[in-house]
N, C-alpha and C positions, 0 to 999 in steps of 0.2 A: 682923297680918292673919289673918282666919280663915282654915283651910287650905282651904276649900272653894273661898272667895271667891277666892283665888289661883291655883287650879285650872281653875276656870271661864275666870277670865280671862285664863291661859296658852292652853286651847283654842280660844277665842273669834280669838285675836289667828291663829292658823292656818287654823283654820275659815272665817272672814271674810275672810283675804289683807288683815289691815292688819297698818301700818309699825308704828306703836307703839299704844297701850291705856294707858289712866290709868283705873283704877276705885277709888273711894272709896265710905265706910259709915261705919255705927258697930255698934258691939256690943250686946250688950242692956241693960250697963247704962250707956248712951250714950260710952262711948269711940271719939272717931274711929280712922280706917284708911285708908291710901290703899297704892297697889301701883300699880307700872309695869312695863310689859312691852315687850319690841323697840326703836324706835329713835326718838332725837327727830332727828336726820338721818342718812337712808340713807347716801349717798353717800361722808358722814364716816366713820360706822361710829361715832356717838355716841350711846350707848343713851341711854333714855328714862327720867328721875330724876322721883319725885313731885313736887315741886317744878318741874317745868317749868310755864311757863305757857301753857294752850291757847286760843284764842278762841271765844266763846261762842256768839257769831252766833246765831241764833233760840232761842234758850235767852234771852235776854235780854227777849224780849218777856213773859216771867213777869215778870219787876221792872218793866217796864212799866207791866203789869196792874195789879201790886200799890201802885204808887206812885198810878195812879187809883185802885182802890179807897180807898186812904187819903183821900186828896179828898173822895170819894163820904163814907168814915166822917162825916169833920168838916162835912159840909154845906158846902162850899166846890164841887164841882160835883153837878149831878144823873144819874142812869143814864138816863132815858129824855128830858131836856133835847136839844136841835138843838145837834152839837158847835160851831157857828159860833159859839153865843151864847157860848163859852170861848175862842174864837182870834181873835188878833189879827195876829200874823207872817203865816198863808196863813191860808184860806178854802176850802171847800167846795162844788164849782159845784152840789153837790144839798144845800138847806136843812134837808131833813127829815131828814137823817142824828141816829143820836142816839149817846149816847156809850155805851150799850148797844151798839149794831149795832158799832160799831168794836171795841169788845172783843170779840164774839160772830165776829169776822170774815163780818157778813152786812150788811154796807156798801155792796158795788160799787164803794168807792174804787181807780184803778187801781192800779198798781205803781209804786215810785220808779223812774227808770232814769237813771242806770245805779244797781245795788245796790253796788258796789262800786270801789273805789278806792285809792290811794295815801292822800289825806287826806280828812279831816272836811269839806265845804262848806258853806254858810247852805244850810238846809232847801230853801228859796224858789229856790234853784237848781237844787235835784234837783227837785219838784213842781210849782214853778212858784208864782203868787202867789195861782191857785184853781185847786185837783186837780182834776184831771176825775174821773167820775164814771162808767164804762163800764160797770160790773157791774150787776148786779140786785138792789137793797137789797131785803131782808127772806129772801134765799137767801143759804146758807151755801157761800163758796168762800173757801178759804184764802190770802189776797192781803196782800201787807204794805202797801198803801197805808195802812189803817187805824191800821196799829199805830205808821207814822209821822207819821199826824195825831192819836194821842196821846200822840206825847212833846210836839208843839208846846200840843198841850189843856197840858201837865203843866206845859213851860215860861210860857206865858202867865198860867197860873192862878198861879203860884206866885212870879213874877218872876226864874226865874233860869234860865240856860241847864239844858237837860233834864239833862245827865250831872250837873252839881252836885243837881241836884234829887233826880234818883235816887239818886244814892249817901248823900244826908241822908236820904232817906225810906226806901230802905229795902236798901243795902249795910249801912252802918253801925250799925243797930240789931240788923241780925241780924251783926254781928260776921265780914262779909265783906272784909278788912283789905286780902285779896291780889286784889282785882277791882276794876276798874277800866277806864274808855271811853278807849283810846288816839286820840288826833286824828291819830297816822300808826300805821304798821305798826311793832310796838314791835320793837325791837333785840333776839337771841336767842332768842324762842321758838323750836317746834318747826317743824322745815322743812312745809310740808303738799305729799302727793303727789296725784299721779292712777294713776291704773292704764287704761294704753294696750290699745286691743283686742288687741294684744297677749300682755299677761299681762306689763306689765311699767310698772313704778310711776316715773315720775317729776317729778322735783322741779316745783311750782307754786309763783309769788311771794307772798307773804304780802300780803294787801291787809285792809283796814277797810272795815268796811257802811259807807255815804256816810249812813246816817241810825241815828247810835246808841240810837235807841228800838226799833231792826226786829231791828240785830244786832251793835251796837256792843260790846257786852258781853265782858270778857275777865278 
């Protein structure tokens, strides 16, 4: 680990009042590096090993992107096409939507609700069987309805539940062996806190995004 890079990240974890810190890199002539710093649970008093696994949660909507864009590559969907014309599972209460504006996050599709949960449900449960559509397509507001209407684009086009699909298109080529869409909250990772008006951190239950395109990712 460069000394700087270890430095930083010792500050940062005091600076900031977080429980633990995982920062990764590579060197210049591409050798990975990873450091941990503080705790993967408080309470225990169990510090924080590079190898712990964290959850990705909106960080995942990059493999999202990337997995449409792949589509987009192969002429299998269009960028400026009505995303309805790709879905099959749910539907779109606004037809003009295009699969541009949903990656651009300037859709207006609302929010799943709930975001989060114990398990993975069928889509169609969290959004219903046509999303509404409250926002004001061609303005840009950062909403994950969108990004949940394309994993189902992803899944429909492709015929396979989203997480297989992503993790073929595009975990595995880039050689992401340790990532992976848990359908519950997996066993052991790191405890995740709050920090009370107080000034004082504690423990929250480990849940999963109810829609692994938005922030399933781990």
């Amino acid at each position: 680990v460069p000394h700087r890079a270890a430095e930083v990240a010792a500050g940062s974890l005091t600076e900031l009042g977080l429980v633990g810190l995982l920062t990764a890199g590579a060197t210049g002539d591409g050798a990975g590096w990873v450091t941990a710093h503080g705790w993967a649970d408080l309470a225990a008093d169990r510090p924080l090993l590079p190898e712990h696994p964290f959850p990705a949660y909106a960080i995942t909507e990059l493999v999202t992107a990337t997995a449409v864009l792949r589509l987009v590559a192969d002429g299998r969907v269009g960028l400026d096409e009505p995303a309805n014309a790709y879905l099959r599972t749910v539907r779109l209460a606004d037809d003009a939507i295009t699969v541009r504006q949903l990656l651009s996050h300037t859709d207006g599709v609302d929010n799943p609700d709930p975001l989060f949960a114990d398990h993975v449900p069928e889509l169609v449960d969290v959004i219903g069987s046509v999303a509404a559509c409250g926002g004001r397509r061609g303005t840009f507001d950062y909403r994950y309805g969108g990004y949940a209407t394309l994993g189902a684009v992803i899944a429909d086009v492709t015929g396979s539940p989203y997480a297989d699909a992503a993790t073929t298109m595009v975990l595995e080529p880039l050689g992401m062996t340790g990532s992976w869409f848990p359908p519950r909250p997996p066993a052991g990772p790191v405890t995740g806190h709050r920090l009370t008006d107080a000034g004082v951190f504690e423990p929250e239950p480990t849940r999963v995004s109810t829609v692994p395109s938005v922030g399933g990712g781990g």
